[in-house]
C-alpha positions in Angstrom: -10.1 15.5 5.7 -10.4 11.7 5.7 -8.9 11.7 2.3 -5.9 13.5 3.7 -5.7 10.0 6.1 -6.4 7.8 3.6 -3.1 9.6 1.3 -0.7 9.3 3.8 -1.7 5.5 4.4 -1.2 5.1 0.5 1.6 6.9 0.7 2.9 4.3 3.6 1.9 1.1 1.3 2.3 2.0 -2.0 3.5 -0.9 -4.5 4.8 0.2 -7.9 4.5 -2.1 -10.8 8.6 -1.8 -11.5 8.4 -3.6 -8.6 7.3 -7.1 -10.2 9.3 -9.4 -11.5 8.3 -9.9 -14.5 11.3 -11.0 -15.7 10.8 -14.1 -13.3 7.6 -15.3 -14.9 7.7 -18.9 -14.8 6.2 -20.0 -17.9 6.2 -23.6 -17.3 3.4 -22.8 -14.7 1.3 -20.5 -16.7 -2.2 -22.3 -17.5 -4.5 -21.0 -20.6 -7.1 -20.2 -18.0 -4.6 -17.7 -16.3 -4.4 -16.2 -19.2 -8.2 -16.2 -19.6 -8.1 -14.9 -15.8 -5.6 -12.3 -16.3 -7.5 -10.8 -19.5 -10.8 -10.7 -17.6 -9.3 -8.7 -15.4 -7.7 -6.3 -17.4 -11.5 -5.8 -18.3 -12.7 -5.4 -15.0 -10.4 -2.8 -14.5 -10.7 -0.7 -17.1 -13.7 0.9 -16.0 -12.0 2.9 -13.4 -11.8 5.9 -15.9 -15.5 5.8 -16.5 -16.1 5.3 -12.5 -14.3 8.6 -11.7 -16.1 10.5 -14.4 -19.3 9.5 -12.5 -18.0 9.9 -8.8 -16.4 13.2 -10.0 -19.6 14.7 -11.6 -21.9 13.1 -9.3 -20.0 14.2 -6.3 -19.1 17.8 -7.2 -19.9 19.2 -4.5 -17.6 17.1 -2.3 -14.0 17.5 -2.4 -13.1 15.0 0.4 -14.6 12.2 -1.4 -13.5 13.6 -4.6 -10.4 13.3 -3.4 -10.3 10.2 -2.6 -11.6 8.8 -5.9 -8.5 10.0 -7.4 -6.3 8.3 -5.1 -8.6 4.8 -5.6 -8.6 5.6 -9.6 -4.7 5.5 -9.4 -4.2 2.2 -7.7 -7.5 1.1 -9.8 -5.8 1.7 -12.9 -2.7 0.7 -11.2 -4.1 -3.0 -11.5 -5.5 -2.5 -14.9 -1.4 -2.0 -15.9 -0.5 -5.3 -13.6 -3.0 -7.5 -15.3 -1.6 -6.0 -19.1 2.0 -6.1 -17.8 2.0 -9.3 -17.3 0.0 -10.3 -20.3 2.8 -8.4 -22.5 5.2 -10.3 -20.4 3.9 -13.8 -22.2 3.6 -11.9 -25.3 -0.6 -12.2 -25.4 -2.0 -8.9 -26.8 -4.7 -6.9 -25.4 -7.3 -5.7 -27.8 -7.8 -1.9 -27.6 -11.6 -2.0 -28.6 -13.1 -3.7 -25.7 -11.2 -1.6 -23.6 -11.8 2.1 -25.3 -15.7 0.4 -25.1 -15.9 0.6 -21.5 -14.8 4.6 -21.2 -18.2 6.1 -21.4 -19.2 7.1 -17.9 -21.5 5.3 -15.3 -25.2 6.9 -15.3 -25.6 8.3 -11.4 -27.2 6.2 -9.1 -30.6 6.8 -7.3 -29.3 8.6 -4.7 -25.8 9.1 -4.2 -25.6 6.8 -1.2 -27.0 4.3 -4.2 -23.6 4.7 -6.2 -21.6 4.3 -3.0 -23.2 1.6 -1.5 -22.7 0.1 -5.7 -18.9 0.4 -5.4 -19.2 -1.4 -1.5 -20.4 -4.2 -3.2 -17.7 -4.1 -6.5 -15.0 -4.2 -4.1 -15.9 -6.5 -1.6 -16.8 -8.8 -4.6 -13.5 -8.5 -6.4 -11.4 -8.4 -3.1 -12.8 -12.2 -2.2 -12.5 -13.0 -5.9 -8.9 -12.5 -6.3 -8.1 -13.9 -3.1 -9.6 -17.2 -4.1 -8.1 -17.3 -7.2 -4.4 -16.4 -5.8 -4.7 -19.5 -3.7 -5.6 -21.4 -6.8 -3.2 -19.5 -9.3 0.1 -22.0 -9.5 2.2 -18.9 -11.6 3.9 -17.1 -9.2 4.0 -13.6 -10.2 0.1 -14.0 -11.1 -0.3 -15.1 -7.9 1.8 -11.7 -6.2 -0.4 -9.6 -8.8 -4.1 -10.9 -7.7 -3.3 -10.9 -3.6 -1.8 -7.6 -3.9 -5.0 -5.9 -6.0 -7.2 -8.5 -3.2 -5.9 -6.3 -0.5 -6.5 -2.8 -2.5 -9.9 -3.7 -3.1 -10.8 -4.4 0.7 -8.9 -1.2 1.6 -11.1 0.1 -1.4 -14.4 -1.4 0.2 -13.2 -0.1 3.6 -13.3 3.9 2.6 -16.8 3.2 0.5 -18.2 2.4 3.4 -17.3 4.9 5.4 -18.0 7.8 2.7 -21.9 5.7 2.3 -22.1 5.8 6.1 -21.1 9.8 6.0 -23.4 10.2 3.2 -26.1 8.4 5.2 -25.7 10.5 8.3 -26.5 13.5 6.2 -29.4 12.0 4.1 -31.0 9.8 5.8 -33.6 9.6 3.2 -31.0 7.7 0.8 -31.2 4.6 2.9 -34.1 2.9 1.3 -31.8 3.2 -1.5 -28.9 1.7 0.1 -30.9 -1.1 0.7 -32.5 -1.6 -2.8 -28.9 -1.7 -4.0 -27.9 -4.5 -1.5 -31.1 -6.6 -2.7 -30.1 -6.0 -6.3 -27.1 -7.6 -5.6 -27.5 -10.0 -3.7 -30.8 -11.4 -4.8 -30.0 -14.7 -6.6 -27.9 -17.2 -7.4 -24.6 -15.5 -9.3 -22.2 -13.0 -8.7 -23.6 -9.4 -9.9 -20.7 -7.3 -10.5 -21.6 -3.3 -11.8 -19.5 -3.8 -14.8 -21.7 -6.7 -15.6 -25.2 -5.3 -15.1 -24.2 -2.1 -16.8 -22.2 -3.0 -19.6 -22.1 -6.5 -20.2 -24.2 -5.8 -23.8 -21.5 -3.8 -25.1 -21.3 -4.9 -28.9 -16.7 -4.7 -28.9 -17.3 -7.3 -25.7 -18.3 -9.9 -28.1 -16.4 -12.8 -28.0 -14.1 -11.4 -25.8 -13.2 -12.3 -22.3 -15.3 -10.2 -19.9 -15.2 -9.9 -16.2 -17.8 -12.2 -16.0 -15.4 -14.7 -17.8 -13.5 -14.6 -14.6 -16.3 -14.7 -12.4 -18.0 -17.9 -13.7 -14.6 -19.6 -14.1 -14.3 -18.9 -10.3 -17.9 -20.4 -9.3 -17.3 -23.6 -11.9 -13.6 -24.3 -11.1 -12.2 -22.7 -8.1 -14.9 -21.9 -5.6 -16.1 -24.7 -3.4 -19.7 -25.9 -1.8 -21.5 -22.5 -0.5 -18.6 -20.4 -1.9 -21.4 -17.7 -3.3 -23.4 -17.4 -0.3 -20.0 -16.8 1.6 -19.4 -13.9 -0.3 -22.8 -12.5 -0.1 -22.8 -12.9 3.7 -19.6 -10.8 3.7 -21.6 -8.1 1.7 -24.8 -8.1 3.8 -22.4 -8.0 7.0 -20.7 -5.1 5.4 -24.2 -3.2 4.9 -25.5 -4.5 8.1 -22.6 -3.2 10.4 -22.4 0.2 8.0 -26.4 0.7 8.5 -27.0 -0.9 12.1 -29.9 -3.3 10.3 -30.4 -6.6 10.4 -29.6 -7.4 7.3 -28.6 -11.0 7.6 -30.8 -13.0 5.2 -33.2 -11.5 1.5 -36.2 -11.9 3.7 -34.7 -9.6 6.8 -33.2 -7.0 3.2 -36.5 -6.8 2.4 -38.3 -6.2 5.3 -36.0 -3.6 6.2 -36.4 -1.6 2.3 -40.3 -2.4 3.6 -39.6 -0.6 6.6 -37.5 2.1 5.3 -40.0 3.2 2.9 -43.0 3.3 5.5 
């Protein structure tokens, strides 16, 4: 099973949050907005419970894949404990209401090739997120946290596509789903995230830090010139090599769900 691969890789690279030094904070270095980073994080995360409840019931009849969501929900929530870890470290609390909100499962996706190709696109967005804002980060255990979960999430994106492109081999039919998912998000100007387009309007989110909090900070204050259609050329590459479409530009997306659906 690719699962079985995927384990014994973990197995070979696992880092363990007693492993960070949190002891060695340097608070001299720590900015408000790293706070504000780290707590929209911490909200990001916490919807790994709710995303294995969907994969699981969605995906019931497939044990390889099901195995490997629970190795990604480990090191997912394994980021979710980082983020809070060091939080608790500077003494900044972490509201339990906005987190308990984001339990409730996801809805399936159109197809099931839908919800995988969803998760492609969440991990491929968070992976060139953090990676940004590591660079920028000036605290130095921060810094360790965000490249470390950068590099789980594109190890993350790497096994979702290869599940999507499984998926794809066997129902062909799913790809004109695939590809509405890749126009959805990738359509305009902004970084669409799933946590954001599904539960953004949650009423404990109020006034809270949100994962869009991060995501704007990054487009306002870290990200340079063209830093949006960057990341959204990584995606469409991503779909493009994982599909064998041209899938470079909206126009050659859309003529290709046009296509599809013919």
């Amino acid at each position: 099973m690719h699962s079985y691969d995927v384990f014994r890789q973990y197995e070979r690279h696992q880092w363990r949050l007693t492993d960070l030094p949190l002891d060695q904070i340097d608070r001299d270095l720590v900015h408000p907005d790293h706070v504000a980073m780290a707590r929209s994080a911490v909200m990001g995360e916490a919807n790994s419970i709710a995303a294995q409840h969907g994969f699981l019931n969605e995906f019931v009849d497939d044990y390889d894949f099901s195995a490997f969501v629970a190795i990604w929900g480990y090191q997912e929530l394994q980021h979710h404990y980082a983020f809070r870890a060091w939080l608790a470290a500077l003494d900044v609390p972490v509201d339990t209401a906005p987190v308990d909100a984001m339990r409730e499962p996801y809805a399936p996706g159109t197809t099931p090739a839908a919800t995988l190709a969803t998760n492609i696109v969440s991990e491929l967005t968070v992976n060139h997120v953090y990676r940004a804002l590591s660079d920028w980060v000036t605290e130095p255990v921060l810094r360790t946290i965000m490249r470390t979960a950068s590099r789980d999430e594109a190890a993350h994106a790497r096994e979702f596509i290869h599940f999507t492109r499984q998926r794809l081999a066997a129902h062909p039919d799913e790809l004109p789903s695939v590809l509405e998912t890749l126009h959805v998000y990738t359509s305009d100007a902004r970084i669409k995230h799933p946590v954001s387009v599904f539960k953004s309007e949650l009423p404990e989110l109020l006034g809270h830090e949100t994962i869009d909090t991060g995501f704007e900070f990054f487009l306002q204050q870290v990200a340079g010139d063209g830093e949006l259609d960057r990341l959204q050329v990584k995606i469409r590459r991503a779909f493009g090599t994982l599909t064998g479409l041209d899938l470079g530009s909206g126009a050659r997306i859309r003529r290709a769900l046009a296509d599809s659906l013919a």
